[in-house]
C-alpha positions in Angstrom: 0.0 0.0 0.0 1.4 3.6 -1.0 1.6 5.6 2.3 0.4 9.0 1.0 2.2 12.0 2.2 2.1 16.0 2.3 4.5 15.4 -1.1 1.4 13.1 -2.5 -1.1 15.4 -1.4 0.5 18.4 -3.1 0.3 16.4 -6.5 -2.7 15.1 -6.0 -3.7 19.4 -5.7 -2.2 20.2 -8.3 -4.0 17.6 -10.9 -7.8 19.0 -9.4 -6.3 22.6 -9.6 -5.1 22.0 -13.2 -8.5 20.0 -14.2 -11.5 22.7 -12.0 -9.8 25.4 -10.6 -9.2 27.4 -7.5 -6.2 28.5 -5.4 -3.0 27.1 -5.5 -1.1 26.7 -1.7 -1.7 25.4 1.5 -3.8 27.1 5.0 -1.5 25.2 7.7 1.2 23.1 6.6 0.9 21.6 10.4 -2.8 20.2 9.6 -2.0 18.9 6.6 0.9 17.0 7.5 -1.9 15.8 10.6 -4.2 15.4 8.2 -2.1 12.7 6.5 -0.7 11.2 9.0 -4.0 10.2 11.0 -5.0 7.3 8.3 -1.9 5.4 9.4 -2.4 5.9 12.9 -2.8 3.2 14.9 -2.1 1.8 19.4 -0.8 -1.4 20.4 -0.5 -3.0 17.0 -3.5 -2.1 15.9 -4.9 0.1 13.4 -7.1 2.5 14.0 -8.4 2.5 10.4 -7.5 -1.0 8.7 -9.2 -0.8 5.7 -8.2 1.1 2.2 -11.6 2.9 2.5 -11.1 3.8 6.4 -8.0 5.3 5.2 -9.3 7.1 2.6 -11.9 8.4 4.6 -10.1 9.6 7.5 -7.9 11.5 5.1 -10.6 13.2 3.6 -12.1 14.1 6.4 -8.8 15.3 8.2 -8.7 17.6 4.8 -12.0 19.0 4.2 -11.7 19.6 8.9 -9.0 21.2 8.7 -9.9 24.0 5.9 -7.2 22.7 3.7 -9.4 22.8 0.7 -11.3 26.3 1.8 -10.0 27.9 -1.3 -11.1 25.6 -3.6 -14.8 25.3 -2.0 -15.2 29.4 -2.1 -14.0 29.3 -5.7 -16.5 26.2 -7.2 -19.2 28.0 -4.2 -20.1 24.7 -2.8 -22.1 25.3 0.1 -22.4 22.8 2.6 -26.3 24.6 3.4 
């Protein structure tokens, strides 16, 4: 399994920037290296999220918590109403 990192993310960025839109850069480089780390988190040999899905999840929650992705939501005006 590919441990995604702040590196990852930043590509990852870049390709949705390049195909919709919206600001380039990053609100807290301390979230966002939180924000990927807490998939892969785990106490006691055990993960806290096991699956592919659970990680996936957990990361995109720890983005979208953390305002990382702000910019982009103001720009496409998603509204979470």
């Amino acid at each position: 399994m590919i441990h995604l990192d702040t590196e990852h993310l930043r590509v990852l960025h870049a390709y949705a920037l390049a195909e919709t839109g919206g600001a380039e850069g990053v609100r807290d480089e301390a979230l966002l290296e939180a924000a990927a780390a807490a998939p892969y988190a785990g106490f006691g040999g055990t993960e806290f999220h096991p699956t592919i899905e659970a990680k996936a999840a957990r990361l995109a929650f720890g983005i979208i918590a953390t305002d990382q992705i702000q910019s982009w939501i103001e720009a496409h005006e998603i509204s979470a109403d």
